[in-house]
Backbone as JSON, one array per atom type, in Angstrom:
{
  "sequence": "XXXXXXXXXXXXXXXXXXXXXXXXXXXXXXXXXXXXXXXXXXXXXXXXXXXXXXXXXXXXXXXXXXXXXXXXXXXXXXXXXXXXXXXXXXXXXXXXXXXXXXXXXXXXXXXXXXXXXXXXXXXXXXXXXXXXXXXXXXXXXXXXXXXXXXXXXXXXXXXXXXXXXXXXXXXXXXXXXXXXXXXXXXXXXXXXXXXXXXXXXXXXXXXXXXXXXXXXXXXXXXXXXXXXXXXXXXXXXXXXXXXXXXXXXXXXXXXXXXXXXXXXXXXXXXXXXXXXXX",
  "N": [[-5.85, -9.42, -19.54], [-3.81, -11.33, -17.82], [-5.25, -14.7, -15.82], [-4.96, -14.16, -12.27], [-4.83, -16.6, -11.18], [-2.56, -17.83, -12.84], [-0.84, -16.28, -13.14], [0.59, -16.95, -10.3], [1.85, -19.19, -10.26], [0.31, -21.01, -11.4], [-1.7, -21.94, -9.36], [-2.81, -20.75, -6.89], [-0.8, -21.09, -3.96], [-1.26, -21.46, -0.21], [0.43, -20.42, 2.26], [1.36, -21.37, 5.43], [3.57, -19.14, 7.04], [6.8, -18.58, 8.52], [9.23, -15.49, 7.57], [11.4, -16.93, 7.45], [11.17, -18.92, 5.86], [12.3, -18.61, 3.03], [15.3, -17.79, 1.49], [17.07, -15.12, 2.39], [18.14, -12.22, 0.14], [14.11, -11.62, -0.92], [12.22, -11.33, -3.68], [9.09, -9.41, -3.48], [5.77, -8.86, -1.9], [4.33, -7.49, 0.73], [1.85, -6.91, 2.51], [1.37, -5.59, 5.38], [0.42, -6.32, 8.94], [-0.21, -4.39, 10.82], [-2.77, -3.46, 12.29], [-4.69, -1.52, 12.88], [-4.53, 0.7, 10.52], [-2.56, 1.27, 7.43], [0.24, -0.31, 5.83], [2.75, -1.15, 3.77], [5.05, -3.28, 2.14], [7.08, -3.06, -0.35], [9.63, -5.38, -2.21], [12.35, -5.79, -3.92], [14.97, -7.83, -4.14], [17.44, -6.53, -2.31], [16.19, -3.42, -2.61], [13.86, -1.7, -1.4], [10.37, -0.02, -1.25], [8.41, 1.67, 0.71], [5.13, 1.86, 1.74], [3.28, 3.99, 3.21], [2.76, 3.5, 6.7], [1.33, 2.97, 9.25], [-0.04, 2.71, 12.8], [1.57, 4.03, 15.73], [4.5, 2.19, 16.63], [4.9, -0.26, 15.76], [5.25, -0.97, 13.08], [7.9, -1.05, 12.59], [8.41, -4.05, 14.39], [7.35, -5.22, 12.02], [8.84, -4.77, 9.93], [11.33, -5.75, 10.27], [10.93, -8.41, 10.32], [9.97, -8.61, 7.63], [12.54, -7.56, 6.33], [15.92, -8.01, 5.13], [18.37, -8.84, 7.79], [20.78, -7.22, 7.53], [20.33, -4.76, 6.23], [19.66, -1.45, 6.37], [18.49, 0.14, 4.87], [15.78, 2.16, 3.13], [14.38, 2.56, 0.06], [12.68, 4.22, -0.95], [10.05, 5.99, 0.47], [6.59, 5.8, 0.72], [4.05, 8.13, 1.73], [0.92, 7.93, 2.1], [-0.91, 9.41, 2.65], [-1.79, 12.56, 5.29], [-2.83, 11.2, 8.0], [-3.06, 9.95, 10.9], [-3.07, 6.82, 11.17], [-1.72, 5.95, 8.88], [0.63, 7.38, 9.03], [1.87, 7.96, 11.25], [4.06, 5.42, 11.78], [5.5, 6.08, 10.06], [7.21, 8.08, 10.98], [9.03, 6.79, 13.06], [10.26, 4.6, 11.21], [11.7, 7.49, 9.85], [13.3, 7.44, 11.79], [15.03, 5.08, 12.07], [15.66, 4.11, 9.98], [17.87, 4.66, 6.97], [16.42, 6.33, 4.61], [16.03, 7.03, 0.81], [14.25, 8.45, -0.52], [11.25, 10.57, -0.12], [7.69, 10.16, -1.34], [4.8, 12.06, -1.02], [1.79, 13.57, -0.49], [0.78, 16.79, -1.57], [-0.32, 18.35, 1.03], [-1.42, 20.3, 3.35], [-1.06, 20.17, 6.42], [-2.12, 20.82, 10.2], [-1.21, 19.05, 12.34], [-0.31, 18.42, 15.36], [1.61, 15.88, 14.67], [1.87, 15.69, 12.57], [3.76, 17.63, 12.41], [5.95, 17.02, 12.95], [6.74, 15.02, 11.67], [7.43, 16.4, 9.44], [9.73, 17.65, 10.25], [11.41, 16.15, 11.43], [12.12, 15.04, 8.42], [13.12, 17.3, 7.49], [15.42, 17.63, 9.49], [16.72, 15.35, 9.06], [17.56, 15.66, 6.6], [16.56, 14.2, 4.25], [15.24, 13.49, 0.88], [12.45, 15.1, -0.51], [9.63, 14.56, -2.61], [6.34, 15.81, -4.03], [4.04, 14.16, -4.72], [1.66, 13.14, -8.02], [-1.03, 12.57, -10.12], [0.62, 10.72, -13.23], [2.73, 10.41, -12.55], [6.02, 8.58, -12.13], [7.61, 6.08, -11.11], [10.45, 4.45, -10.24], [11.77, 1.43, -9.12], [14.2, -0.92, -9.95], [12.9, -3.54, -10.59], [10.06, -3.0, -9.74], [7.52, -1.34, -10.6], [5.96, 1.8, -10.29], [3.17, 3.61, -11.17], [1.39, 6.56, -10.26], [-1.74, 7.18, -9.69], [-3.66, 9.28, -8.84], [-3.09, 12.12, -6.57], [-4.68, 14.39, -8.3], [-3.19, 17.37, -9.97], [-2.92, 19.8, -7.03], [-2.34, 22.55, -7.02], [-1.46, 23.18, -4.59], [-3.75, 24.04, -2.99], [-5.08, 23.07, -0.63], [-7.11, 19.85, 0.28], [-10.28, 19.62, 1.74], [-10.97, 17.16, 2.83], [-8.24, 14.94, 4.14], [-8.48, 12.38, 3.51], [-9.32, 12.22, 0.71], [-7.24, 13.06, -0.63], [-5.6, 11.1, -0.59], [-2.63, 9.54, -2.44], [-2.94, 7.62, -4.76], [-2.0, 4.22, -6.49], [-0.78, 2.48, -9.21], [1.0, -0.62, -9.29], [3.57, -2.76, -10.83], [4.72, -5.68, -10.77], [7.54, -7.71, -11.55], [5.18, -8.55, -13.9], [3.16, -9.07, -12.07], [0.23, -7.4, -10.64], [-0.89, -4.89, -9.16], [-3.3, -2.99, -7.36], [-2.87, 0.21, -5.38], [-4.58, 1.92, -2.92], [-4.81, 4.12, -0.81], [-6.8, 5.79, 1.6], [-8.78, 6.83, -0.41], [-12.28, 8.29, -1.59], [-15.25, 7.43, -2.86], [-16.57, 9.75, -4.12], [-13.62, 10.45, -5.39], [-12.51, 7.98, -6.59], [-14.57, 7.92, -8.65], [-13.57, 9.26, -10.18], [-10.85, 9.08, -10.68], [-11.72, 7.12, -12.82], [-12.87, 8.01, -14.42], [-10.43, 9.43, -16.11], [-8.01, 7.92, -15.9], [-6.9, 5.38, -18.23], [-8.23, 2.36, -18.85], [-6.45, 0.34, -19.64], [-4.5, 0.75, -17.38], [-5.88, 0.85, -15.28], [-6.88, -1.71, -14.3], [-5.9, -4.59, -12.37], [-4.65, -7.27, -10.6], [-4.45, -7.42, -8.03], [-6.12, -5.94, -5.89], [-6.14, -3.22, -3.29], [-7.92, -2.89, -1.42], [-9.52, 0.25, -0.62], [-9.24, 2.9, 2.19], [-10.14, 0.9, 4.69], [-12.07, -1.22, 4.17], [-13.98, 0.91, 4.4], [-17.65, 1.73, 3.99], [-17.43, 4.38, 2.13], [-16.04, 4.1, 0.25], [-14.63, 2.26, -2.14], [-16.39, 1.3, -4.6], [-18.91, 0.15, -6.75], [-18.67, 0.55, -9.64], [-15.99, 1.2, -9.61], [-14.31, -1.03, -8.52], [-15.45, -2.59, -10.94], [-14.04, -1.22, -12.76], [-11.64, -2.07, -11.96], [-11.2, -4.76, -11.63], [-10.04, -6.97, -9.98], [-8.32, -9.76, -9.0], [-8.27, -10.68, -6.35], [-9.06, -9.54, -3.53], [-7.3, -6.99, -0.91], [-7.6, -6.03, 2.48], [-6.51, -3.83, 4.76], [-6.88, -3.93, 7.93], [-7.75, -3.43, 11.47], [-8.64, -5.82, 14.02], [-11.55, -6.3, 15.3], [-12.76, -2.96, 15.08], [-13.22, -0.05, 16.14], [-14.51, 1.64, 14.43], [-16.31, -0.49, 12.61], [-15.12, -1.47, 10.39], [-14.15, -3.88, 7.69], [-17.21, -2.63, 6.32], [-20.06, -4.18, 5.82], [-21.47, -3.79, 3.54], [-19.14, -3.27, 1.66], [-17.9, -5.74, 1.61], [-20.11, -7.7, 0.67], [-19.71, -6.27, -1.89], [-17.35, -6.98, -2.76], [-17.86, -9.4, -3.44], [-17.52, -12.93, -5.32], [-14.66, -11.9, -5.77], [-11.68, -13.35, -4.34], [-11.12, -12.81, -1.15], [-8.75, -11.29, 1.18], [-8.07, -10.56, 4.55], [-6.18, -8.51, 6.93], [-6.49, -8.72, 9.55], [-7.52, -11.19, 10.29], [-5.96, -12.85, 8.56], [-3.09, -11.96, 9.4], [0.09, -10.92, 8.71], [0.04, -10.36, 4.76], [1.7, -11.86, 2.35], [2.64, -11.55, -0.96], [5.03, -13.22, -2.58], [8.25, -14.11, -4.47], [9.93, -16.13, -4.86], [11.8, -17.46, -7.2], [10.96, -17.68, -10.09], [8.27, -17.5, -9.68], [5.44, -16.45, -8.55], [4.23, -16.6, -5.42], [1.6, -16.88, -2.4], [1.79, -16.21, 1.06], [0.95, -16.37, 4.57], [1.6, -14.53, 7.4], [0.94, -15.0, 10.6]],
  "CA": [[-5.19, -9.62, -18.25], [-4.06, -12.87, -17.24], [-5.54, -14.94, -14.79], [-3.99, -14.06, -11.07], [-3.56, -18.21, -10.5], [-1.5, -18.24, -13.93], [0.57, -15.79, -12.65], [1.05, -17.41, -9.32], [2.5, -20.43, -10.06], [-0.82, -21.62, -11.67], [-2.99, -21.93, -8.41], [-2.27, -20.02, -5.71], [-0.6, -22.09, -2.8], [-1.49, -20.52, 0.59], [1.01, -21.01, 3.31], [1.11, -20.26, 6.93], [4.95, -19.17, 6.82], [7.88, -17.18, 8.52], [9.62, -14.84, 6.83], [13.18, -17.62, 7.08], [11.31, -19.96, 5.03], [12.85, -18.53, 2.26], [16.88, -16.9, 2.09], [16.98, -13.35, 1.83], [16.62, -11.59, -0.43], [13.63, -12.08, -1.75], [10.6, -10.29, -4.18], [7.66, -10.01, -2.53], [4.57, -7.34, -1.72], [3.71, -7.65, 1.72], [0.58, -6.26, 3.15], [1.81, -5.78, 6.75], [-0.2, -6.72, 9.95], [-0.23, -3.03, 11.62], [-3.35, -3.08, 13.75], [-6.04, -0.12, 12.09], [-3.97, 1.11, 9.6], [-1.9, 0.6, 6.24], [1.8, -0.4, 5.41], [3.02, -2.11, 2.68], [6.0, -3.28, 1.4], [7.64, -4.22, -1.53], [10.82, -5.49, -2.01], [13.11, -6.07, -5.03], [16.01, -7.76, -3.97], [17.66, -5.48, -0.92], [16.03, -2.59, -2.52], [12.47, -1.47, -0.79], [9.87, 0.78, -1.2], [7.07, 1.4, 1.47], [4.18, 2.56, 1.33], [2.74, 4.02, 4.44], [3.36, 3.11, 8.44], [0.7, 2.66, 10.14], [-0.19, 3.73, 13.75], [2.68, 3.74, 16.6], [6.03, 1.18, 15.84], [4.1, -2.04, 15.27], [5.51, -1.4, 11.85], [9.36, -1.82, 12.52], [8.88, -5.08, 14.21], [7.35, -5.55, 10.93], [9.65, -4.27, 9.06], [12.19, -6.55, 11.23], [10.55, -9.61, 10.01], [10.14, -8.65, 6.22], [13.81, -7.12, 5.19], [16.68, -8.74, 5.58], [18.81, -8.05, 8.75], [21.76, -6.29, 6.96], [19.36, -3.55, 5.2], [19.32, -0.72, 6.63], [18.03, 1.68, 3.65], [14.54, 1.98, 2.49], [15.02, 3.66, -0.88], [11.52, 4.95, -1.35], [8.79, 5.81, 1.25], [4.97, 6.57, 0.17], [3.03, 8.47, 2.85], [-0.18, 8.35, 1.2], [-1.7, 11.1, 3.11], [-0.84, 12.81, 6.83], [-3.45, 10.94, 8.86], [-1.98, 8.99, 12.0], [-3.17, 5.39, 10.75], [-0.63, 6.06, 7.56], [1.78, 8.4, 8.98], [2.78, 7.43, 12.7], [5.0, 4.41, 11.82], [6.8, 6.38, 9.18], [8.22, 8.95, 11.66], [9.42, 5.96, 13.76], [11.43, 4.55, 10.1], [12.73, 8.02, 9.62], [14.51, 7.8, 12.69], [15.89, 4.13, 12.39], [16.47, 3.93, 8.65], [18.55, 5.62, 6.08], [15.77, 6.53, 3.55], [16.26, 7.69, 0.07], [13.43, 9.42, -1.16], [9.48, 10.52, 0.31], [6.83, 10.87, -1.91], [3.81, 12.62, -0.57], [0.79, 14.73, -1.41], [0.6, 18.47, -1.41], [-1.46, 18.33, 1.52], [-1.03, 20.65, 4.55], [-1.93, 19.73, 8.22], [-1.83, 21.69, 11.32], [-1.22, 18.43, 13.84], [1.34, 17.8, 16.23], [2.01, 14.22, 14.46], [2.43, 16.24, 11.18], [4.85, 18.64, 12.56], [7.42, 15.84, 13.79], [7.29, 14.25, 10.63], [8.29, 17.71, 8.68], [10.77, 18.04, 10.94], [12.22, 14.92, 10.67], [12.18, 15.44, 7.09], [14.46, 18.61, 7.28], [16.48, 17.47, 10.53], [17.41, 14.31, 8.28], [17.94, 15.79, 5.05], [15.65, 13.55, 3.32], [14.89, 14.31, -0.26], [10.96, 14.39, -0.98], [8.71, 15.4, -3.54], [4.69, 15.98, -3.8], [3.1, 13.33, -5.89], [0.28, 13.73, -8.37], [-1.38, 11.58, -11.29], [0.57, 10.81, -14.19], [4.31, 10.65, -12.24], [6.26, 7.05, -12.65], [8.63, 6.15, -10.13], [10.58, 2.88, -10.79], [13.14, 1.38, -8.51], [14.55, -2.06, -9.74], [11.78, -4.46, -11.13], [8.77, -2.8, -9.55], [7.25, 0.05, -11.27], [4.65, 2.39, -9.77], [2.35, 4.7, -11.75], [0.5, 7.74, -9.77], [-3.05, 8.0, -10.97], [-4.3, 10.45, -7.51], [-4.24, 13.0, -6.24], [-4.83, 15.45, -9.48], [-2.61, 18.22, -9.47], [-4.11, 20.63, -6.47], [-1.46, 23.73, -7.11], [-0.71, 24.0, -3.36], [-4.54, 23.83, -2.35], [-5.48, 22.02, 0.69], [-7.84, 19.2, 0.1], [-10.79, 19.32, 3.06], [-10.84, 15.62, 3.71], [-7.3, 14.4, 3.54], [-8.48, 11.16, 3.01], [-9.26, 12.31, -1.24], [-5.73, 14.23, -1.38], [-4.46, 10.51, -0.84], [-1.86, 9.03, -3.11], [-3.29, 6.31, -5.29], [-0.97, 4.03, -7.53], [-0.73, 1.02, -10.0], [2.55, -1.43, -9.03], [3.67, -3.68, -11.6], [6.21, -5.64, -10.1], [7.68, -9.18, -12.58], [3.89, -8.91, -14.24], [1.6, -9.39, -10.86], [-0.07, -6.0, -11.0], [-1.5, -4.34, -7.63], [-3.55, -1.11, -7.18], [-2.96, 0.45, -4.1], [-5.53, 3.12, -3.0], [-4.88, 4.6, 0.43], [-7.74, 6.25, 1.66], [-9.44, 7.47, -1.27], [-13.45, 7.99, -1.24], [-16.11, 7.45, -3.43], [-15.86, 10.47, -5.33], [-12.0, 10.28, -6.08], [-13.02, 6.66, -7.66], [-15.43, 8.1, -10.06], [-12.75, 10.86, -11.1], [-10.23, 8.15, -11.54], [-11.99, 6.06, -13.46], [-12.9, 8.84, -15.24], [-9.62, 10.13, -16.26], [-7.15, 7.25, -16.47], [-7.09, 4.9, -19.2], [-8.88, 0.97, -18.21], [-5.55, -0.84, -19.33], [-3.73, 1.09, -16.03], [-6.41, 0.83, -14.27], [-6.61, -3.15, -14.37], [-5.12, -4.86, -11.9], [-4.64, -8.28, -10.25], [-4.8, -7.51, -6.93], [-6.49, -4.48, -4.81], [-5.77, -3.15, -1.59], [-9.47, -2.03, -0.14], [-9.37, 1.69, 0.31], [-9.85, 2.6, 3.49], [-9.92, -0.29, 5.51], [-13.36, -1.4, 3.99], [-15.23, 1.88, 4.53], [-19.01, 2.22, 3.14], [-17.83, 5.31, 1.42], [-14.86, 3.56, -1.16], [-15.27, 0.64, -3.33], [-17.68, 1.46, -5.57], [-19.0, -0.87, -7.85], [-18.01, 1.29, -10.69], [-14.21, 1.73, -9.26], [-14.46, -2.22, -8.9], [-15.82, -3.08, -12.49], [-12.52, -1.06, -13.9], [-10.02, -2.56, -11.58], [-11.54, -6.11, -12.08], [-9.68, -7.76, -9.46], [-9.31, -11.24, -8.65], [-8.04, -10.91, -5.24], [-8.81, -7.81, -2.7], [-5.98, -7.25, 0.21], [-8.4, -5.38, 3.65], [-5.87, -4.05, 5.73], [-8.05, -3.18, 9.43], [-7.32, -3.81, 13.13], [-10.06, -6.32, 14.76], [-12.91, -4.99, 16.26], [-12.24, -1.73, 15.44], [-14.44, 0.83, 16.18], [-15.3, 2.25, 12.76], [-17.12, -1.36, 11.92], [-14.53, -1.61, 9.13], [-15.09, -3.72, 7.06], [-18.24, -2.58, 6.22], [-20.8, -5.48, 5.34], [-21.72, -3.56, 1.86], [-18.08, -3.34, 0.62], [-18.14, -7.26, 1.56], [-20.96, -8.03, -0.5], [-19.43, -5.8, -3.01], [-16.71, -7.38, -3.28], [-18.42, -11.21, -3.52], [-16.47, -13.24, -6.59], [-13.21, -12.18, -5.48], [-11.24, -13.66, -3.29], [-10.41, -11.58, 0.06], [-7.95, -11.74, 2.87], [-7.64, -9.31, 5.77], [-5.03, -8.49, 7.91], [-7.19, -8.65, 10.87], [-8.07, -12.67, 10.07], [-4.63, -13.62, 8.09], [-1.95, -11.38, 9.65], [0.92, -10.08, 7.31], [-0.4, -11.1, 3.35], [2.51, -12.08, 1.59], [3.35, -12.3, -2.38], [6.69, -13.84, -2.74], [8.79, -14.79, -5.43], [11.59, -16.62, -4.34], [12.89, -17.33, -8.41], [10.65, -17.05, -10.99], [7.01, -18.0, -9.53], [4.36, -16.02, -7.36], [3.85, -17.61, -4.38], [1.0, -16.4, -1.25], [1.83, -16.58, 2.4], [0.27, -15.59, 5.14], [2.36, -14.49, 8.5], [-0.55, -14.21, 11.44]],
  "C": [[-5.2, -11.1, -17.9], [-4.27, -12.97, -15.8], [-4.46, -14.72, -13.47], [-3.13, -15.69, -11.0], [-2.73, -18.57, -11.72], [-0.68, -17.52, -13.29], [1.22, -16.3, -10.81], [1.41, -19.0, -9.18], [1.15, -21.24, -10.59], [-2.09, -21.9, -10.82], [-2.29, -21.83, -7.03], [-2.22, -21.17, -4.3], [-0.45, -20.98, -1.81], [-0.82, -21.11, 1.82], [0.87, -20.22, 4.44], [2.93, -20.24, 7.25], [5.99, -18.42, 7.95], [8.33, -16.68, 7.54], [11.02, -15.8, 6.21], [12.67, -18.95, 6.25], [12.19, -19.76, 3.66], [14.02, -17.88, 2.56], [16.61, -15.9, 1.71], [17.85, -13.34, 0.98], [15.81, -12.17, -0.97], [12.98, -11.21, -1.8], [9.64, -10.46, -3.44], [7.35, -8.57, -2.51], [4.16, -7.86, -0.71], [3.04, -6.72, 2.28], [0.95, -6.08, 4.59], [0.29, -5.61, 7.68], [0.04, -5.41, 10.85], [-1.67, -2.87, 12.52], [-4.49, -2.54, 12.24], [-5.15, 0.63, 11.26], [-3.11, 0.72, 8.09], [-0.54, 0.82, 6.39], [1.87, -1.31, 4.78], [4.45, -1.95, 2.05], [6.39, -3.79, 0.01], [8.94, -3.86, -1.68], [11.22, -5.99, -3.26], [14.59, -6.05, -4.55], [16.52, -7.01, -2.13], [17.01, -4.08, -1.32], [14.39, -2.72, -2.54], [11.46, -0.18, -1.35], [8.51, 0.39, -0.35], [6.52, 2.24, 1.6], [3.22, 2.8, 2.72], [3.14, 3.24, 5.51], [2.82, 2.5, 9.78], [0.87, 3.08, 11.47], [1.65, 3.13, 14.8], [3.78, 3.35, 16.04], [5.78, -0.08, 15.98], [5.27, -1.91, 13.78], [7.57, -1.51, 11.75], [9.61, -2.77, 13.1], [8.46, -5.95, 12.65], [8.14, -6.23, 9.44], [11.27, -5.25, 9.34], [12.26, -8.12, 10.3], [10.64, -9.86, 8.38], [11.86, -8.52, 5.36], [14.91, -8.16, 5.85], [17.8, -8.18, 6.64], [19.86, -7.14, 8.72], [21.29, -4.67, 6.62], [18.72, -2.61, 6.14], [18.61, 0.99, 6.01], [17.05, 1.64, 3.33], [14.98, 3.21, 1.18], [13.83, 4.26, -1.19], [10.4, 4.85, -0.16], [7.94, 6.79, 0.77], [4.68, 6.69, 0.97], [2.13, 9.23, 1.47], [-1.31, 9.61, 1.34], [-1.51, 11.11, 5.03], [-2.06, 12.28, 7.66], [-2.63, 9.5, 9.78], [-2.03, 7.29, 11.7], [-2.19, 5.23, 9.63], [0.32, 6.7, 8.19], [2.45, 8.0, 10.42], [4.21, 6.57, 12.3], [5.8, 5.31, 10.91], [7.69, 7.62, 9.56], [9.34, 8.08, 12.31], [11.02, 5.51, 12.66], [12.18, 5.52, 9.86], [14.17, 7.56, 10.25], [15.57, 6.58, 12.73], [16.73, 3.29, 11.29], [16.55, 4.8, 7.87], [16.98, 5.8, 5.18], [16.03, 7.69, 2.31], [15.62, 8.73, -0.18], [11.52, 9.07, -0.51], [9.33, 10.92, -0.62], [5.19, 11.24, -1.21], [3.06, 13.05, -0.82], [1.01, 15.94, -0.86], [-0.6, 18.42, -0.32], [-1.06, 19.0, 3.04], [-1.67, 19.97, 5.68], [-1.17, 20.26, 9.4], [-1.34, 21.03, 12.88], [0.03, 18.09, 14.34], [2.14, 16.61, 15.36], [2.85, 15.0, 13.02], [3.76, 16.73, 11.08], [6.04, 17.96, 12.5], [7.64, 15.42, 12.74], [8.17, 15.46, 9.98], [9.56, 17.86, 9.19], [11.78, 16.6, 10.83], [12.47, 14.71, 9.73], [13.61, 16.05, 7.05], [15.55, 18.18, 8.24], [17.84, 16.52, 9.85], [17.77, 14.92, 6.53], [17.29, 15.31, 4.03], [14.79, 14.12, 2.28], [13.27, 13.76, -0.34], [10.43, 15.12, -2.08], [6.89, 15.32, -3.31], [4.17, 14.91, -5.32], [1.91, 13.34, -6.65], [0.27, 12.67, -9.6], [-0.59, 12.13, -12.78], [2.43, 10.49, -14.0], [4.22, 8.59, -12.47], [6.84, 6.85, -11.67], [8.99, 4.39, -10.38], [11.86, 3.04, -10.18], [13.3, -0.78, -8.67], [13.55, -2.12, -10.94], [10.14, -3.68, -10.66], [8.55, -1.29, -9.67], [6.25, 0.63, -10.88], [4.18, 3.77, -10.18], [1.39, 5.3, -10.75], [-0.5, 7.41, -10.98], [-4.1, 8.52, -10.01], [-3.22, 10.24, -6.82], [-3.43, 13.32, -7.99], [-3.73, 16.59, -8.79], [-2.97, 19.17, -8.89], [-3.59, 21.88, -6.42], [-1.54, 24.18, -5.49], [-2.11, 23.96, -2.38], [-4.73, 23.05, -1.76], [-6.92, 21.24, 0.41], [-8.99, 19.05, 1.74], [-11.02, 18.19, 3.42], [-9.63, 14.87, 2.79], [-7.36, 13.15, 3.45], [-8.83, 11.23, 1.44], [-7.85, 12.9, -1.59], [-5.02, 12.51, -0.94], [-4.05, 10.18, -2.53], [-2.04, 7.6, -4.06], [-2.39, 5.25, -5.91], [-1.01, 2.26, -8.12], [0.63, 0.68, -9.75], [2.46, -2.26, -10.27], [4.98, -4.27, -11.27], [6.46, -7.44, -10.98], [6.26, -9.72, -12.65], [2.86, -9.49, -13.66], [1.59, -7.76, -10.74], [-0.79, -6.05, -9.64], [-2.06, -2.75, -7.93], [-4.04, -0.69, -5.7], [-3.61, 1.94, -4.05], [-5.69, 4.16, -1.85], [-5.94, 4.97, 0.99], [-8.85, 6.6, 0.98], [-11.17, 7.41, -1.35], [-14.2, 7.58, -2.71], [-15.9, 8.62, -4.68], [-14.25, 10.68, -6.3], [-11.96, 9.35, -7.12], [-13.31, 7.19, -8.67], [-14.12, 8.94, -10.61], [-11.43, 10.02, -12.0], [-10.07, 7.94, -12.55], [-12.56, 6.95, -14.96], [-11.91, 9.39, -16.48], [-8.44, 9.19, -16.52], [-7.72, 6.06, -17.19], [-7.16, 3.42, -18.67], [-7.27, 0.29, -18.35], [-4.69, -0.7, -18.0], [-4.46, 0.66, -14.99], [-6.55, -1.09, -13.45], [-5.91, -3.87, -13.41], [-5.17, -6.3, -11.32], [-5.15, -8.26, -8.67], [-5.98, -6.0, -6.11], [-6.51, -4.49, -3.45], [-6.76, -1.9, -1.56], [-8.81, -0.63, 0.33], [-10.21, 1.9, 1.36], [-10.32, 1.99, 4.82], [-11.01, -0.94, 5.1], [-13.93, -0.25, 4.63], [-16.32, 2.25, 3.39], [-18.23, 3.03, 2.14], [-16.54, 4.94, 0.33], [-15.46, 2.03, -1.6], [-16.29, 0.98, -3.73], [-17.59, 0.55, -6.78], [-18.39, -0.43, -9.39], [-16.13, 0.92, -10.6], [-14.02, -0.04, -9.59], [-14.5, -2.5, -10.55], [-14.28, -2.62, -13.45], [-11.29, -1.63, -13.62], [-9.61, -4.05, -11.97], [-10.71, -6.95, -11.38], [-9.86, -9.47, -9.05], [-8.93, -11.23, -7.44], [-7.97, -9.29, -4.41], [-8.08, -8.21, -1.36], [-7.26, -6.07, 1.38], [-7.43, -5.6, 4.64], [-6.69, -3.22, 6.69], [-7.16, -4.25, 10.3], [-8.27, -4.95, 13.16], [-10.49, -5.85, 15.89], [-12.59, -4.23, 16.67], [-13.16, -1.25, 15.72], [-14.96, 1.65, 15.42], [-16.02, 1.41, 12.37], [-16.41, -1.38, 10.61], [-14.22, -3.37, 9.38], [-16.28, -3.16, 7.05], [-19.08, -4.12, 5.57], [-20.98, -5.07, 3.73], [-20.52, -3.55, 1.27], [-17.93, -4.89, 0.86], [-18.64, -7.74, 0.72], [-20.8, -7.76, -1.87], [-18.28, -6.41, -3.88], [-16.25, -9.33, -3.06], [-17.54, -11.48, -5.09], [-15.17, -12.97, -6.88], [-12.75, -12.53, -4.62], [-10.33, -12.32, -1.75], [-9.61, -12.33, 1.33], [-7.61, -10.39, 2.98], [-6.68, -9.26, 6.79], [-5.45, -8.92, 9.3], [-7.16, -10.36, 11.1], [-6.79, -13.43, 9.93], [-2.94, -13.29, 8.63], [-1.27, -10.61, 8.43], [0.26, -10.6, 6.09], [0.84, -10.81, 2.35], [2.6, -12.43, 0.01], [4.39, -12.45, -2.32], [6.78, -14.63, -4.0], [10.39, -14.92, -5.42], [12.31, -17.15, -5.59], [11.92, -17.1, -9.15], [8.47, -16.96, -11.13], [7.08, -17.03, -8.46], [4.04, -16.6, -6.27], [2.5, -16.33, -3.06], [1.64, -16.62, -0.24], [1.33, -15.62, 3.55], [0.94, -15.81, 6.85], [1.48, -14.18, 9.69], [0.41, -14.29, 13.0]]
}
């Protein structure tokens, strides 16, 4: 695996940016600035895929700022699992953009928040499927391998934070592994079960917001990151970060949403670039 600062232009330049420094379109993986929750984009060109919503509609002025103002289509949305820190904002996108295709987990839930989304689902027509380790999904340049949840044949997972949606990006050879919620045990099963060169990655995006019970040194050691992405609110009231996934993850470099705002990769022609939108 090559070094992250080879692939970013040789040593990562860290700007404090708007989004109009560069012309639209452009590549990029942005970590969005949502508060206590996750959303993430990535973009190839005018075509998107996002990955979770985060709470309320923080995430379409977001979403405002990242796409370009013509683009009204998201062609792929990941809801990594139905809890309101992931799933709120992406009822909000049904309603204000075309979207191609949800992928989701097989994961029932009995809550009001849930219902609206389903329904918005069917009201809109929107094609989805149930995601599980081992699926591919590739739109453009950026390619994203499932490796969780396991296939659960329809069973309901009791903490839908392990029935999330895990997945390796590979988007023009900067590699990301995005982990939604996932705990401690899910890690080991992983790491267990898919093969180290997938697992590998350049970047990681902290499951859970930094909670004690993910990042495990194990899960770490296979992903081997050089840079972890901690998307959290400030001063939340979970104490996310935790201080031990901190310590745990000493020798890589970290930025949090809470500290840096949005966390931008961009590649405005053929180089990686950072920026950071606070």
């Amino acid at each position: 695996m090559l070094l992250v600062a080879e692939k970013l232009a040789a040593v990562l330049i860290l700007l404090i940016l708007s989004s109009a420094f560069f012309p639209f379109p452009v590549d990029k993986v942005a970590f969005l600035d949502v508060g206590q929750g996750d959303a993430i984009l990535l973009q190839n060109g005018t075509q998107q895929v996002l990955v979770d919503g985060g709470q309320g509609m923080v995430v379409l002025r977001r979403l405002g700022e990242e796409m370009p103002w013509f683009d009204r289509t998201i062609e792929v949305v990941v809801l990594t699992h139905p809890e309101r820190d992931h799933l709120e904002g992406l009822v909000h996108v049904l309603q204000r953009y075309d979207v191609g295709l949800v992928v989701m987990p097989r994961q029932s839930s009995s809550s009001a928040l849930s219902q609206s989304w389903l329904e918005e689902l069917i009201k809109r027509n929107t094609p989805y499927r149930f995601g599980r380790r081992g699926q591919r999904i590739n739109l453009a340049q950026i390619k994203l391998d499932l490796i969780s949840p396991e296939s659960s044949n329809g069973q309901r997972v009791k903490n839908s934070n392990d029935a999330s949606i895990a997945m390796k990006v590979d988007f023009h050879g900067l590699t990301f592994m995005l982990t939604g919620d996932i705990g401690s045990s899910v890690e080991n099963k992983i790491v267990a079960a898919v093969p180290a060169s997938i697992l590998r990655a350049d970047v990681l995006k902290v499951a859970h917001h930094g909670s004690k019970s993910s990042t495990t040194d194990t899960f770490l050691s296979a992903v081997s990151p050089e840079v972890a992405v901690i998307s959290v609110g400030g001063n939340n009231s979970y104490g996310h970060p935790h201080d031990s996934v901190i310590k745990r993850l000493a020798g890589q470099t970290v930025w949090r949403t809470d500290e840096n705002g949005t966390i931008k990769f961009i590649r405005p022609k053929d180089k990686w670039y950072v920026a950071f939108a606070g």
